[in-house]
N, C-alpha and C positions, 0 to 999 in steps of 0.2 A: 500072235502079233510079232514080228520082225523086231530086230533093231533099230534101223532103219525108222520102221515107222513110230518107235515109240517115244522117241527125242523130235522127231519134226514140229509139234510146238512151237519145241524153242527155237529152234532155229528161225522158224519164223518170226518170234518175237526178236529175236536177235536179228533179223534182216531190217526190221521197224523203229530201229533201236533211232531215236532223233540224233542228230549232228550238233556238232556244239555251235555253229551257225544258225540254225533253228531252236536248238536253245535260248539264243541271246534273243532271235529275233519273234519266236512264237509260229504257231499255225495258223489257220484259217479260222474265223470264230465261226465256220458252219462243218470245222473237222471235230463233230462230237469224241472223236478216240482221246482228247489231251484230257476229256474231265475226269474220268477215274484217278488221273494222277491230282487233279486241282482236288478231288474232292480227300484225298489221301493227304495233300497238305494243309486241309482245311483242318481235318481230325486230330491232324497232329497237332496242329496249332491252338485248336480251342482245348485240345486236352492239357498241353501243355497250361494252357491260360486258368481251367475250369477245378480242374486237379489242388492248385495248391490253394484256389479259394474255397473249396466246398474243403477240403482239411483247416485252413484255416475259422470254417466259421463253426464247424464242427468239432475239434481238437480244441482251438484255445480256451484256454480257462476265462472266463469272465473275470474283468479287473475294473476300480473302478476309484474316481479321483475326486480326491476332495483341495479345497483351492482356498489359501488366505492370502488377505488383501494387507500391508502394511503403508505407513505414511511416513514422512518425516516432515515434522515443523522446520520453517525455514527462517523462523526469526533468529536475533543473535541477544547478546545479554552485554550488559555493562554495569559497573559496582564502583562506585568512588568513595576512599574514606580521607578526613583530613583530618590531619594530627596535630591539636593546639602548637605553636611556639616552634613545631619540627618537621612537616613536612606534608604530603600529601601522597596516598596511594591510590590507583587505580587500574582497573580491570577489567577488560572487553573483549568480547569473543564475537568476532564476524557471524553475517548469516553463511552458513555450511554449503548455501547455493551463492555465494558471493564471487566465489573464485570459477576462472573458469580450465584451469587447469586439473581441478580436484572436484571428482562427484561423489558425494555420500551414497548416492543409488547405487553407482558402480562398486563401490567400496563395500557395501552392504550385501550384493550379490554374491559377489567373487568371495565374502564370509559367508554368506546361505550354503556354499555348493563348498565350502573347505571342508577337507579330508577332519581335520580339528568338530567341526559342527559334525559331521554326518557321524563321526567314531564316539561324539558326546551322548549322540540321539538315538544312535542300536544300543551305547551303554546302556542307556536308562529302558530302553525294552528290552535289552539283555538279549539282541541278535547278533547274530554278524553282521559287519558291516556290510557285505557284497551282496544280504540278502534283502538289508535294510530300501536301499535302491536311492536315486540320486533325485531331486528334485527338480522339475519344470519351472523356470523363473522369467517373468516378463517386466520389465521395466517400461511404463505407460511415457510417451515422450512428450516434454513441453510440464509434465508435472513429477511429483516427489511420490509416485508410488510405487511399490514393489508387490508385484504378485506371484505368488510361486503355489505349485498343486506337489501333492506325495499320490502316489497309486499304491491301492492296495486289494487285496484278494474278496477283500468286502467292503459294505461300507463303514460298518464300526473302525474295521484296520485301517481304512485311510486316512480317518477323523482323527485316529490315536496318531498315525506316524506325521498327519502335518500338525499338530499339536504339539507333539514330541521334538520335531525338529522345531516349531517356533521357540517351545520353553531352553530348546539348546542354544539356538540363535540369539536369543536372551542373555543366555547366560554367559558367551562368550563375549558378548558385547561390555557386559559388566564385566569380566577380566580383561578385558582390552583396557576399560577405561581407570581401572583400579591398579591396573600396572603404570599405566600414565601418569596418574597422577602420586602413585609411587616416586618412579624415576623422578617428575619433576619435585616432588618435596626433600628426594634424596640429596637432588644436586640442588635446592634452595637452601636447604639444609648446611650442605656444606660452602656454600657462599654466603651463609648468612654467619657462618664459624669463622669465615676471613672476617668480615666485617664486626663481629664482636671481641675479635682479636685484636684490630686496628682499634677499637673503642675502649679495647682496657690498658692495652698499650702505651695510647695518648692520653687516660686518665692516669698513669702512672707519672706520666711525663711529668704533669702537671704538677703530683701533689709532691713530687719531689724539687721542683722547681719552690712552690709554694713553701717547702720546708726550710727549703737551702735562703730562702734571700725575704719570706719573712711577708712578701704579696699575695693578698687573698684576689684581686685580679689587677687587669688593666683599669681596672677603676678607682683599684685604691692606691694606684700609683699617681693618678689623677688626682687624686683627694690630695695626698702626698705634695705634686706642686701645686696645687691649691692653697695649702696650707703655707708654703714655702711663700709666694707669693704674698697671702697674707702677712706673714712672718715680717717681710720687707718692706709692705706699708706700713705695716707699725714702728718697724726701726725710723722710715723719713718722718711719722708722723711721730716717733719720740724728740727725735732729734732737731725735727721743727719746734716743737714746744718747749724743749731745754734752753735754747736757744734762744725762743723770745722771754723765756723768765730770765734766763741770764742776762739777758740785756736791760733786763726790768729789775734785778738786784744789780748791777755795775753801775747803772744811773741813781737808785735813790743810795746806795751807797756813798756815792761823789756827794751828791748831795748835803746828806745827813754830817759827811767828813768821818765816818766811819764802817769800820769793816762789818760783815757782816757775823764774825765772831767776838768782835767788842761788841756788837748790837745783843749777841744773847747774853754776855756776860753782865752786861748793864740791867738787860733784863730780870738776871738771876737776881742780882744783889739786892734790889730795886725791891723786888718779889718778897725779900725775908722783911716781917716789921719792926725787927731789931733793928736793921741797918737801917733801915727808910726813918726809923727814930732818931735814932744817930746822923742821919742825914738833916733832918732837920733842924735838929743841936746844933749841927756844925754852920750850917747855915742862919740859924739865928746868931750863934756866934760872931759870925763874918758879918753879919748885918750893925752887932753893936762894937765889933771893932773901927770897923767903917766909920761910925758916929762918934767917936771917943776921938777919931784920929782929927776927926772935922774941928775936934771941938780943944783936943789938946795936943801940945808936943808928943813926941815920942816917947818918952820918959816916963810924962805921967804916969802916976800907978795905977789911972784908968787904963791906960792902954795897954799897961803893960799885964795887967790883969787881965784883959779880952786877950792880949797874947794867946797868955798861958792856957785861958780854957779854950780857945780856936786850936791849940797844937794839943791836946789834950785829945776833943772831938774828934780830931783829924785822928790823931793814933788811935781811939777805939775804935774807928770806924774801918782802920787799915787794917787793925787787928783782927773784928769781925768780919770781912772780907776773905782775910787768909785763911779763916776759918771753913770759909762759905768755900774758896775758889783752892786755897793752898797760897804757900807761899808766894812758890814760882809765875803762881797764872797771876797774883795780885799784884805781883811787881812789875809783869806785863801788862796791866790792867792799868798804867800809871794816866790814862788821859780819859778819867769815865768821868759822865756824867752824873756830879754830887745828887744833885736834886733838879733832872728835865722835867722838862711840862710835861701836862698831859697828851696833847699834840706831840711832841716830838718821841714819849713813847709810844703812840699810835705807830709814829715812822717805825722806830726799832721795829718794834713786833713786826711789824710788816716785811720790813726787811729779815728779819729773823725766817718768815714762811717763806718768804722765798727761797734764801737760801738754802731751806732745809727742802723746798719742793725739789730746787735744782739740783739737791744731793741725789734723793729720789728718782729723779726723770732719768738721771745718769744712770743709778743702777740698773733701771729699766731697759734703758737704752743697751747696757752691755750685755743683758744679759739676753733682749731678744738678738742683736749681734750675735751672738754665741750661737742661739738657735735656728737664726737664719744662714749660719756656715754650717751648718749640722743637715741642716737640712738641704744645702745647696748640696755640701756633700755624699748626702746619702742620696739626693736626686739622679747628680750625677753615677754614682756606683748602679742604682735600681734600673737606668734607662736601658740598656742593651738587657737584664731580663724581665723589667717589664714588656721591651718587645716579644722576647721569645716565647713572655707567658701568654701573648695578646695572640701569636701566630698560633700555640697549641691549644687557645681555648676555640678560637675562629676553624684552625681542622679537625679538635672534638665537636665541635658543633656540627659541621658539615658530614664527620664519621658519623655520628648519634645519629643526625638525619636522615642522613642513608643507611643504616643501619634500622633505624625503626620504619621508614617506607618499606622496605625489604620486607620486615618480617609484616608487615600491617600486606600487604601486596600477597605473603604467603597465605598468611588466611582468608584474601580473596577471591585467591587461585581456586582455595579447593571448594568456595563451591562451584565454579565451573566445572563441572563432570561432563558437560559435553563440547565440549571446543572442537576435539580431535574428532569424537565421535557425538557425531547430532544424537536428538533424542529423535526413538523411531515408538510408532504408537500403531497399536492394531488395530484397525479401520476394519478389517472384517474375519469374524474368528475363524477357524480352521469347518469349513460345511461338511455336512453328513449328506453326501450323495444318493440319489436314487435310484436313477436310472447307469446302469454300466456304462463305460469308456472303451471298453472293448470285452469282446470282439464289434466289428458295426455291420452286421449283415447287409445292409440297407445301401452303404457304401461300396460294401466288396461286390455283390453281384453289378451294380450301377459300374463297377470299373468292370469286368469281367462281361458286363454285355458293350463296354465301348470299345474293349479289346477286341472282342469277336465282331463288332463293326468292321473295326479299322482292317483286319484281315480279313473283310471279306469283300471291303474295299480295293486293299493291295491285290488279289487273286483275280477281282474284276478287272484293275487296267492291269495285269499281268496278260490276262485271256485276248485283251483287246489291243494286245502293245505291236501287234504286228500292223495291219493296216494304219496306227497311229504311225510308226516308224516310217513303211511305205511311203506315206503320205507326204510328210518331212522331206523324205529324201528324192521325193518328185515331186518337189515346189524349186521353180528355177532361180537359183541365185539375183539377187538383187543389183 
């Protein structure tokens, strides 16, 4: 065989070779020469397709998924306590689906799938993390539920790693909320040190204030002019009373024609029964000089003998007197009554009580005087700190109060442990699956014969694209 003839073939086929005209536009669907090539992109295509699912269903290892359901309560909580005489505390926490800025679903998730949970949950199976693998999570919409699956090489592995990752999930939840409510006791903590700083502060105020000026409060400053007050009705009401007894010994004074210190001196003498005997001596005396005088001259030695014993009488009686009273008072005593009736020592004495009431009334009078400027004065000194004590017991009080709501509020805080973080509850435990997850035979062939459809689809209008085109372009414009 020639040269020549042993390459003509190809040449041939290289004379046959389509135009890229005929390319775009196709042959004749009765020029059977183009199928060798349709059927050449057929083979490529379904191998292309067939290949990496018959490796896939054959190669991949069987994996298989197990799937927990969680829930979150959507109620909220509130706690009120009142504290007798000081205040009132209270405590409430929204429902967690109240806000619509903040979702606990979402917040719960984006924790499900944190590097923190996944590095917690190989910890405790003591894998690696990248081998541990990351969880599937579905958030069901319109409710509070969270569903998330773990894959694993069996079904025990899968049961253990979504089990493992819930009790992580768990547990970080508890250090979220136990850090919170750290922080917050930390900083109530130390606001509650301001406020029992400001409470010992102003009890300080106070007990020196109390020390310096002698007031147990604004009350007994109260007391204080209460008493003060009282103090001065008793002065008008002394002074009223002196007053009418004085005018009640001035009058029977006038009266009687004597003072009310001859009225006691009368009384005294009056009092002893030596004198009162001698009084009556002298007065019988006067009776029979009286009759001697009616009946003789002056001379007579009747008369002159009632003289003698009336001056007689008279000097015992003066004598006993000075004895009673002293010289000096008995010589000032020169106008008493020898022998008054019984009536008119009634007066005396009377007069006597008075006078001695009105001694009394006086003293009384001056001396609550005394205590009524004592007390006017110490009123006026107390009044600007009884103010000061009245303002620092009224801002101890308002400190106390807020000081003890504060701390009564802290111990309501903590039992709120879910404010920030809702409570989430396992509606369905972690399943031990049965049947695998993958590989799905059932699915891959079902896609791999839709694929070989579709391309055998596209290869038919490719075969038949030329009399379609033809036909297009010999339809006459509109």
């Amino acid at each position: 065989m020639s040269r020549s003839t042993r390459f003509r073939p190809l040449r041939i086929v290289a004379r046959h070779r389509p135009s890229s005209a005929r390319v775009l536009r196709g042959g004749r669907t009765t020029d059977l020469g183009r199928l060798p090539r349709y059927v050449m992109l057929f083979g490529l295509a379904a191998a292309t397709i067939w290949t990496p699912i018959s490796a896939y269903v054959r190669l991949t290892p069987s994996s298989y998924t197990s799937d927990v359901s969680l829930i979150l309560p959507g109620s909220g909580a509130q706690s009120s306590v009142n504290l007798a005489e000081l205040g009132q505390a209270s405590s409430s926490a929204a429902s967690a689906f109240s806000s619509s800025r903040v979702s606990p679903t979402e917040t719960y998730k984006r924790l499900l799938a944190a590097n923190r949970t996944l590095e917690r949950a190989a910890a405790d199976l003591d894998t690696p993390m990248q081998y541990f693998g990351e969880p599937r999570i579905q958030l069901v919409d319109e409710t509070s539920l969270i569903h998330f699956s773990m894959v694993g090489a069996s079904p025990e592995e899968a049961q253990l790693r979504a089990t493992t990752l819930l009790n992580a999930f768990m547990d970080e939840i508890e250090i979220l909320r136990l850090d919170e409510l750290h922080s917050r006791e930390e900083s109530a903590q130390n606001a509650l040190s301001g406020y029992e700083a400001a409470v010992d502060d102003l009890r300080n105020q106070i007990a020196k204030l109390q020390t310096e000026s002698g007031l147990v409060s604004f009350a007994h400053y109260e007391d204080l002019v209460k008493e003060r007050d009282t103090l001065a009705l008793k002065v008008d009401d002394t002074i009223a009373r002196r007053r009418g007894i004085d005018a009640q010994m001035i009058s029977l004074s006038e009266k009687l024609g004597v003072s009310p210190q001859m009225a006691a001196t009368n009384l005294r003498l009056h009092a002893d029964p030596e004198f009162q005997e001698l009084a009556r001596t002298l007065s019988e005396n006067r009776a029979t000089l009286a009759l001697a005088r009616g009946r003789f001259g002056p001379r007579h030695p009747q008369v002159t003998n009632a003289v003698q014993k009336l001056s007689g009488a008279e000097a015992q009686m003066r004598s006993r007197g000075a004895i009673l009273l002293g010289n000096d008072a008995m010589t000032a005593s020169s106008a008493l009554d020898v022998s008054p009736d019984p009536a008119r020592g009634a007066l005396l004495a009377e007069l006597v009580e008075l006078a001695g009431l009105c001694e009394s009334l006086a003293t009384t009078e001056a001396t609550l005087i005394a205590q009524r400027d004592a007390a006017d004065l110490r009123m006026k000194t107390m009044a600007p700190l009884a103010s000061r004590l009245d303002d620092l017991s009224r801002d101890y009080q308002v400190a106390e109060t807020v000081f003890s709501s504060a701390l009564a509020r802290v111990d309501t805080t903590k039992s709120d442990v879910y404010a920030s973080y809702p409570l989430v509850q396992v509606l369905a435990d972690a399943s031990l699956p049965i049947n695998p997850t993958s590989p799905q035979p059932m699915i891959a062939i079902a896609a791999g014969i839709t694929a070989t459809l579709m391309i055998l689809m596209g290869l038919t209008l490719a075969w038949l694209r030329r009399p379609m085109i033809d036909k297009l372009l010999a339809r006459p414009a509109v």
